[in-house]
C-alpha positions as CSV (number, residue, x, y, z in Angstrom):
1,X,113.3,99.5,113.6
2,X,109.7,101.4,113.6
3,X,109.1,104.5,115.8
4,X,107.3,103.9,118.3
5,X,103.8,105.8,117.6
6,X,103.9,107.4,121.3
7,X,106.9,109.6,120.2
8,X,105.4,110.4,117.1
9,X,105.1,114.1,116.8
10,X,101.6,114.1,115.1
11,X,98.7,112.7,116.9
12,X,98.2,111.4,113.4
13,X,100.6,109.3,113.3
14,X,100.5,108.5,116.7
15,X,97.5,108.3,118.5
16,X,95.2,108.0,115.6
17,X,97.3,106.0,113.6
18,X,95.5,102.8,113.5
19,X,92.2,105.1,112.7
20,X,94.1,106.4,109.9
21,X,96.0,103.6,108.2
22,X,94.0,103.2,104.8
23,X,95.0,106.8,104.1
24,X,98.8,105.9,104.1
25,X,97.7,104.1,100.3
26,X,97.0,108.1,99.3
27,X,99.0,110.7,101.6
28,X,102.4,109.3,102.9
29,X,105.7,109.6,101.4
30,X,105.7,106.2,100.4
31,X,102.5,106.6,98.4
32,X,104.3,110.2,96.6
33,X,107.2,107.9,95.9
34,X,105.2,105.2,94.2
35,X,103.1,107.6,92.4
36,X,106.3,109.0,91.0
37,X,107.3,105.6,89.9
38,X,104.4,105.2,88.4
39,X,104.1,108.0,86.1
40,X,107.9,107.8,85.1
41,X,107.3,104.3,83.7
42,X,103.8,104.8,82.4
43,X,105.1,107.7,80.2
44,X,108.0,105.7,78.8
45,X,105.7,102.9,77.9
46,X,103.5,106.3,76.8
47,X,106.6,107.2,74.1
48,X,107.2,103.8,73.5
49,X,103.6,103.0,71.9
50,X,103.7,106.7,70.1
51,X,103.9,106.0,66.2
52,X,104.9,109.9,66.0
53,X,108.0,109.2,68.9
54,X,110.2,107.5,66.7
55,X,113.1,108.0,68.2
56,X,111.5,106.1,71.3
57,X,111.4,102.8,69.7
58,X,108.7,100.2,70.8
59,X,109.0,97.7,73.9
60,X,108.3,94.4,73.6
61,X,105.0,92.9,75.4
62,X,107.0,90.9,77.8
63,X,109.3,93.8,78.7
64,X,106.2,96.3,78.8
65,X,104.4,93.9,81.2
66,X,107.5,94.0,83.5
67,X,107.9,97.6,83.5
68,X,104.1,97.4,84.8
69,X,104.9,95.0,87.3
70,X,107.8,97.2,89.1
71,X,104.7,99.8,89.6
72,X,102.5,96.6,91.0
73,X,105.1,95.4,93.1
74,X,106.4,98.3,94.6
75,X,107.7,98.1,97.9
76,X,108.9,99.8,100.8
77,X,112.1,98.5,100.3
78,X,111.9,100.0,96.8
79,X,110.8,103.5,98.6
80,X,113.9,102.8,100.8
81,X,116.4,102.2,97.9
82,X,115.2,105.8,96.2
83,X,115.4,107.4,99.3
84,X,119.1,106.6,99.7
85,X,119.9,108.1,95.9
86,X,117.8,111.2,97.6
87,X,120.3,111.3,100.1
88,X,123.5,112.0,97.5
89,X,121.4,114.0,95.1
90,X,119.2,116.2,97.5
91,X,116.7,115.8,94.4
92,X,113.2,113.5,95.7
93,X,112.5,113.3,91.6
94,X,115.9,112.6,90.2
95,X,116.3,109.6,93.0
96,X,113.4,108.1,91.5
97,X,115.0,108.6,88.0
98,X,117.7,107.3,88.9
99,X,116.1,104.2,90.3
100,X,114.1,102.9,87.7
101,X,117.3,103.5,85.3
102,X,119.0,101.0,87.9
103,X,115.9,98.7,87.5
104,X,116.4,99.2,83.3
105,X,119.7,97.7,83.1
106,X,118.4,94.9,85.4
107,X,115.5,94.0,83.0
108,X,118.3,94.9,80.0
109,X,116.9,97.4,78.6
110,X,120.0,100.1,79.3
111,X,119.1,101.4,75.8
112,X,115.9,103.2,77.7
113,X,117.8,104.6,80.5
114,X,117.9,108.1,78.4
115,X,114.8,108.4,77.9
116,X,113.4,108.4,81.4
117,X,111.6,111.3,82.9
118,X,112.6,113.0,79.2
119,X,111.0,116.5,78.0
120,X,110.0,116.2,82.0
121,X,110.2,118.7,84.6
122,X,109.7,117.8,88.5
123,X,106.6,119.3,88.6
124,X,105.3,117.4,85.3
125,X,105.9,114.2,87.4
126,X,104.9,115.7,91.4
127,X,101.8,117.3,89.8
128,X,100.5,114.0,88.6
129,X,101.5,112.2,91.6
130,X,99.7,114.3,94.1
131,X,96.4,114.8,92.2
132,X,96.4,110.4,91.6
133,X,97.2,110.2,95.1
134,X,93.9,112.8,95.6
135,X,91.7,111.4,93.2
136,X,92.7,107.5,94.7
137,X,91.4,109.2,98.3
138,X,87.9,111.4,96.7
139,X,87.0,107.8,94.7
140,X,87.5,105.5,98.0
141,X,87.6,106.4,101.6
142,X,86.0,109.8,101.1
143,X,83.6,108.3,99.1
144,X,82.5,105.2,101.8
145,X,82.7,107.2,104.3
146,X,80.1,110.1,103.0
147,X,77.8,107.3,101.6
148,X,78.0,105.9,105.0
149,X,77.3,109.0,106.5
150,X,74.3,109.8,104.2
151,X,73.1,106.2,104.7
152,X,72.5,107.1,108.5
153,X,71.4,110.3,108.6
154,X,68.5,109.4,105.6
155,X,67.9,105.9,108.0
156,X,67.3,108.5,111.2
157,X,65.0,111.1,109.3
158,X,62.5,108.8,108.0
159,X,62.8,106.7,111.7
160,X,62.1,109.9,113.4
161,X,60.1,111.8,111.0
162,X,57.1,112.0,113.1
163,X,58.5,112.8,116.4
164,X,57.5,116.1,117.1
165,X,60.3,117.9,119.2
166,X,61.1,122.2,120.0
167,X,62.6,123.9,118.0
168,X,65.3,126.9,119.2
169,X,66.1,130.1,117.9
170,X,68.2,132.5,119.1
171,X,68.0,129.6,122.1
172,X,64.7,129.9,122.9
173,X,61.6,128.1,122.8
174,X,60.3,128.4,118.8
175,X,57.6,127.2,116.7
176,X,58.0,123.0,116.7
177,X,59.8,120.5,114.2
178,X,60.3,116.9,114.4
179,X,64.0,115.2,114.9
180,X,63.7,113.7,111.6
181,X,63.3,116.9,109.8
182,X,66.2,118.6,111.7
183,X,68.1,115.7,110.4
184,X,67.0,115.9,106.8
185,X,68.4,119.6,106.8
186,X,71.7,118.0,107.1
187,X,71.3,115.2,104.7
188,X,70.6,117.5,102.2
189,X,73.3,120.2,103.2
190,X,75.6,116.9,102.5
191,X,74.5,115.7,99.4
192,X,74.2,119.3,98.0
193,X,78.4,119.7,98.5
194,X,79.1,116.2,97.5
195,X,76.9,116.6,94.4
196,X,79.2,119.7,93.6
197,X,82.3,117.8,94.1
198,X,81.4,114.7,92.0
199,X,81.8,116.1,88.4
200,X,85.3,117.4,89.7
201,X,88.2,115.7,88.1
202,X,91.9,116.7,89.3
203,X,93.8,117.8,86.5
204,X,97.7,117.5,85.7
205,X,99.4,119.1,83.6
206,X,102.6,117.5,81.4
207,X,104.1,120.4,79.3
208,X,107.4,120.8,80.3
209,X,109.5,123.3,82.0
210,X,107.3,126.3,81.7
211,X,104.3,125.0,80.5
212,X,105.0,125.6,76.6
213,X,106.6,122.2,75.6
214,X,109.9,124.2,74.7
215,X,112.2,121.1,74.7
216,X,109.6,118.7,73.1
217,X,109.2,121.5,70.4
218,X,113.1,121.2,69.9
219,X,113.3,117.7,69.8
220,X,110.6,117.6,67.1
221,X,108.5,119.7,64.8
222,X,106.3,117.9,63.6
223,X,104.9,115.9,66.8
224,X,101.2,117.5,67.8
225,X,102.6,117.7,71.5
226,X,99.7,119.3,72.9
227,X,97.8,115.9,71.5
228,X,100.3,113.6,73.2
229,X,100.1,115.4,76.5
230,X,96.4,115.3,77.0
231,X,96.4,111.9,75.8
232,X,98.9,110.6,78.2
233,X,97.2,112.6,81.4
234,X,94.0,111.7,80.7
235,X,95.4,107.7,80.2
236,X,96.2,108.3,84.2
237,X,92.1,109.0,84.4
238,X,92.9,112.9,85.4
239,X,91.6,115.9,83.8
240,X,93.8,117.2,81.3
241,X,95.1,120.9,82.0
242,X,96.3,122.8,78.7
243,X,97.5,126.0,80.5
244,X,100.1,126.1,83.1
245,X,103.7,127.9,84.2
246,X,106.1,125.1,85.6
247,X,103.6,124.3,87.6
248,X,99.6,123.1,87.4
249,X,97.6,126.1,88.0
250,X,96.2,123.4,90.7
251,X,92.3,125.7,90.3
252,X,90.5,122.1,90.2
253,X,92.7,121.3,93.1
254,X,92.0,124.3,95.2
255,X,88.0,124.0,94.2
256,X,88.3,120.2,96.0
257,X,89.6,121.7,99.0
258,X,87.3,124.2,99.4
259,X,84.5,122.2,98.7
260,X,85.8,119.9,101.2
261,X,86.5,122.7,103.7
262,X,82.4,123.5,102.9
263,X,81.1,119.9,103.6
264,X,83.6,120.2,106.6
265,X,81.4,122.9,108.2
266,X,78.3,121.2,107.8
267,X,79.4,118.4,110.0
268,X,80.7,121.0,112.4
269,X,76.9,122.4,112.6
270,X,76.1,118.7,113.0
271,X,78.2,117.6,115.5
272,X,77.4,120.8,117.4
273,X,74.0,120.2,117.4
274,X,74.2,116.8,118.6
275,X,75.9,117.5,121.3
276,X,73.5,120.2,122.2
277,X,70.2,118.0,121.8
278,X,72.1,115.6,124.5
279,X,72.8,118.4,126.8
280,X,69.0,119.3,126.9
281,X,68.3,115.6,127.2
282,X,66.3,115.3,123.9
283,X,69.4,112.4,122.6
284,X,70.3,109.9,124.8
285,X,73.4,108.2,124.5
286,X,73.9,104.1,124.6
287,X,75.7,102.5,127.3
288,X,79.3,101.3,126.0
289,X,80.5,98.2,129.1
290,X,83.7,99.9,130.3
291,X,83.9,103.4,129.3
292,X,84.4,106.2,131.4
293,X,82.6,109.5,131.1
294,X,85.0,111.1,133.7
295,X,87.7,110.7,135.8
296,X,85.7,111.8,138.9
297,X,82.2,111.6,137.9
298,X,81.0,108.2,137.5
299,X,77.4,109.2,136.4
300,X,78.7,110.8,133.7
301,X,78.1,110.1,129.4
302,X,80.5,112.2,127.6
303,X,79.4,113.2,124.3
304,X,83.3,112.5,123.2
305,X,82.7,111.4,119.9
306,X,81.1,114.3,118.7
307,X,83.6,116.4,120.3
308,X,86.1,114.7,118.7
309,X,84.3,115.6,115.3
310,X,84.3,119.1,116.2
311,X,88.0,119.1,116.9
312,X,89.3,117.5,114.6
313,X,86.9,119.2,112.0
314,X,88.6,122.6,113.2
315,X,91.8,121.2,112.8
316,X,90.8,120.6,109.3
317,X,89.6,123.6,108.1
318,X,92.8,125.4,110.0
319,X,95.2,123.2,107.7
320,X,93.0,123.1,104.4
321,X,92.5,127.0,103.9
322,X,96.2,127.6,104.5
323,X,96.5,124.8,101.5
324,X,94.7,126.7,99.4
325,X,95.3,130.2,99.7
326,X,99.0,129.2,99.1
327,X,98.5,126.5,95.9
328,X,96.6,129.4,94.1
329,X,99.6,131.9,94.5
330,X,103.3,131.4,93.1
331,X,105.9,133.9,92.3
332,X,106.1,134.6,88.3
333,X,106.4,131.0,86.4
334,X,106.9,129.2,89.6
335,X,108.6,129.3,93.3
336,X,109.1,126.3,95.6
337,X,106.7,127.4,98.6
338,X,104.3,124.8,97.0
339,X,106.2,121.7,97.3
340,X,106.5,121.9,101.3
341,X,102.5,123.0,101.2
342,X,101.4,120.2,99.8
343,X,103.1,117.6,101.9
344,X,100.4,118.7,103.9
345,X,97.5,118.0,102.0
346,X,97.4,114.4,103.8
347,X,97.4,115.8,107.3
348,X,94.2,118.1,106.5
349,X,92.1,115.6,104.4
350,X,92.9,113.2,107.8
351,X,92.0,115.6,110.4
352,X,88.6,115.7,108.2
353,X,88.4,111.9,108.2
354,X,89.3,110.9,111.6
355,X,86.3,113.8,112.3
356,X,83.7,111.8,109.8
357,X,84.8,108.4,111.8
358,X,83.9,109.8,115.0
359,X,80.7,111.4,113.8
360,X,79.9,108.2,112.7
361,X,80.8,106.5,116.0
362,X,78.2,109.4,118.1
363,X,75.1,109.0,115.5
364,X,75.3,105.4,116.2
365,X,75.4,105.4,119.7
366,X,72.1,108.3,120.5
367,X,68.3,107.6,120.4
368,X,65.9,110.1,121.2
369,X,65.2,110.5,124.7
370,X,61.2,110.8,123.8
371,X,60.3,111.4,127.3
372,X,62.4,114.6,127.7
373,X,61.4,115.9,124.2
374,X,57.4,115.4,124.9
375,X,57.9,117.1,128.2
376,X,59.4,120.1,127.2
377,X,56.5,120.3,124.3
378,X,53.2,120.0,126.8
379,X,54.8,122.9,128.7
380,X,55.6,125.4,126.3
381,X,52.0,126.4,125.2
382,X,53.9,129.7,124.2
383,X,55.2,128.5,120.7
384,X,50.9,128.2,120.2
385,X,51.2,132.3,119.7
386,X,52.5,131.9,115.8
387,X,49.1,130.0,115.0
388,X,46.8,132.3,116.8
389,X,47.8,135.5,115.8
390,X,48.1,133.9,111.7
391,X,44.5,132.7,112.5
392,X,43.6,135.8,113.8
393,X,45.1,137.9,110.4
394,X,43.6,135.5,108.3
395,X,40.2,136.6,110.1
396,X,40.9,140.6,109.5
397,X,41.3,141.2,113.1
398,X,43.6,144.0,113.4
399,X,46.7,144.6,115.2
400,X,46.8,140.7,115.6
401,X,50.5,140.5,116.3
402,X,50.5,142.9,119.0
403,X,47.8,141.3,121.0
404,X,49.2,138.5,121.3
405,X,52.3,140.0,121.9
406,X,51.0,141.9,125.1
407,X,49.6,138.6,126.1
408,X,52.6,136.0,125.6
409,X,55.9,138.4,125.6
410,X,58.0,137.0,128.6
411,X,54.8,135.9,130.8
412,X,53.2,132.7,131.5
413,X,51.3,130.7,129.0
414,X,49.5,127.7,129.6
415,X,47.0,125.2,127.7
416,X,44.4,127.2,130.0
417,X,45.3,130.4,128.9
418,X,45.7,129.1,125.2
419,X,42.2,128.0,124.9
420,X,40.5,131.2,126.9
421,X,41.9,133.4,124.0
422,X,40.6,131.0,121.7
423,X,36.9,130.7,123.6
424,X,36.8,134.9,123.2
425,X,38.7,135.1,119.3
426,X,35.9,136.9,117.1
427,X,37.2,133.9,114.0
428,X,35.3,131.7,111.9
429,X,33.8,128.4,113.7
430,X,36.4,126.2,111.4
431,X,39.2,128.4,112.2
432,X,38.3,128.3,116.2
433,X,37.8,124.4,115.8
434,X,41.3,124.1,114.4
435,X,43.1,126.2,116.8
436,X,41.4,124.3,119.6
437,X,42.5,120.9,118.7
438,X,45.9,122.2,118.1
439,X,49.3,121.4,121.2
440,X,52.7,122.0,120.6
441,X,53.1,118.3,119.8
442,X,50.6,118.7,116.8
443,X,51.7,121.9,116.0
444,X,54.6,120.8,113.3
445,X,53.3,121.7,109.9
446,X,55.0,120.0,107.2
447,X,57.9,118.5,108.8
448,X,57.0,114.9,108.9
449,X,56.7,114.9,105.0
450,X,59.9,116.7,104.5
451,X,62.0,114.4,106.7
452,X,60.3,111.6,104.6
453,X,60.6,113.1,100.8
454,X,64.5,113.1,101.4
């Protein structure tokens, strides 16, 4: 019988499970179990097809085909089935030897049997599995999702390119921007750390117990083994590693992660922000029939998605540092603290997707709140100080900073104050002209053309 998901342990499996079910293809034990599988019988078929293996002597096409077909056809019964062997030989890899040898007698081909998992160590066979099962999630969900992501936020900076809205820093009232541009900064922060992971392969290694093929040298002299590693790992579509202990040095690994971990932080700025423009009122949020905002306050519009984001994306970047601070480190050749570390690879790269789903949920429920944002520009002549004070250097008038410092620092400022400092500024008549036309809503520089250029 299934558990039910309300005792799971892990809102991840509980809670969020139905958000998170196309990651079970890439992160759950099932998926390590079939990736196993896989790589045992793709290297056997490897040997078998090897002029230089002789001693591995050549399937036939009709056998080979249904070698390939126990990886196809998979099941969870199958995961079952290896699990029990697990269970008498307290070894997750031999299990899985063990059960394809079972399937080799039913396909009569017995003869084989010895030559599973051979001049193999665990890790040859886990460190292929886990970097498939990562380079299946980077080259589909992740993938979708970002492109998604980047399809919005281009969609919403061109939309809003023109709408002139305050800028803050340090909290306060600052020279303007538009929403578009403000949204450009993070389509670009985006692309810039996906554009770092793409050319990033993972890499496995197949060498052996130590990394310097000492069986496979044994078995034969003549064999370029090097040759027949990188061939086979790169037949999986991974990057081939020629260095390692017992274990993949896992550097192209870790470099994933933190790039992840990066991008990760950009969407926690993101989601931050959003929430904050709908706390001022400059982002409204649409109306969802049903939904409460809170248990007591019925006016209320929770900005729960982006809080969710910004949960979830702390959650993430809690688990994936721990990841890789530990994958980088092992004792001498090789210790075991790994192999419990990256069970939890799934859980981190989920906390980070179930973030990017509700992220996606917020940006497609706010529209500016144009009103709010125009308001809040007619009465903050103040941010008009930058212009008049640059006007007033680029007119040789000296000390121009500090007079209009003495005029605008932490008093009022209005449109009739604005223009009397104009009316008495000794400037050129072009100069005065320009600053007279100027408001805070035309006061934006280049900012519509940059949200547009992205």
């Amino acid at each position: 019988m299934l558990k039910n998901t309300l005792k799971s342990i892990s809102p991840l499996d509980g809670r969020y499970a139905t958000k998170l079910s196309e990651l079970e293809n890439h992160f759950s034990e099932f998926a390590l179990i079939k990736s196993r599988v896989l790589v045992e019988i793709k290297w056997l078929i490897f040997m078998s097809k090897s002029k230089g293996i002789k001693f591995v002597p050549p399937l036939q096409k009709n056998k080979e085909n249904a070698l390939n077909k126990l990886v196809e056809d998979f099941s969870l019964q199958d995961a079952e089935k290896i699990k029990k062997i697990e269970a008498k030989t307290n070894h997750d890899v031999k299990a899985v030897e063990l059960f394809i040898g079972k399937k080799l007698d039913e396909l009569k081909l017995s003869s084989y049997k010895e030559f599973v998992h051979l001049f193999c160590t665990s890790e040859d066979i886990n460190n292929l599995s886990y970097n498939l099962m990562l380079k299946g999630y980077l080259e589909n969900e992740f993938k979708e999702i970002n492109s998604f992501l980047l399809k919005d936020l281009k969609s919403k900076s061109k939309k809003w390119a023109k709408l002139s809205m305050m800028s803050f820093t340090h909290g306060q009232s600052a020279s303007p921007t538009t929403l578009g541009k403000e949204i450009a900064n993070f389509h670009e922060r985006i692309k810039f750390h996906l554009n770092i992971l793409s050319p990033i392969k993972p890499s496995g290694k197949f060498n052996g117990a130590v990394g310097n093929y000492n069986a496979h040298f044994i078995a034969s002299e003549k064999i370029n083994w090097q040759l027949i590693s990188e061939k086979f790992v790169k037949s999986l579509g991974l990057s081939w590693s020629k260095y390692s202990t017992q274990i993949e040095l896992k550097d192209e690994m870790v470099t994933i992660i933190s790039t992840i971990e990066n991008l990760n932080n950009v969407l926690l700025d993101l989601s931050k922000d959003c929430w904050l423009y709908i706390s001022k009122g400059y982002l409204k949020q649409l109306l969802v029939a049903g939904e409460v905002g809170s248990s007591t306050m019925p006016h209320k519009v929770n900005p729960i998605d982006f809080e969710n984001a910004e949960g979830n994306l702390t959650l993430s970047n809690g688990l994936l540092p721990a990841i890789r601070e530990k994958l980088q480190v092992s004792r001498l050749q090789r210790d075991l603290s790994d192999s419990t570390t990256l069970r939890n690879m799934g859980s981190g790269f989920a906390y980070s997707y179930l973030a990017y789903k509700s992220l996606l949920k917020g940006l497609s429920k706010i529209e500016p709140n144009k009103e709010q944002i125009k308001k809040d520009l007619e009465n903050s002549w103040e941010v008009l100080a930058e212009p008049l004070q640059t006007i007033m250097r680029k007119n040789k008038i000296s000390d121009s900073y500090n007079l209009i410092k003495k005029i605008s620092r932490g008093k009022p400022f209005d449109k009739k104050i604005y223009l009397a400092i104009i009316a008495n500024l000794d400037v050129n008549e072009e100069d005065k002209a320009k600053l007279s036309q100027l408001t805070p809503l035309k006061y934006i520089g280049l900012a519509d053309k940059l949200a547009k250029e992205i």
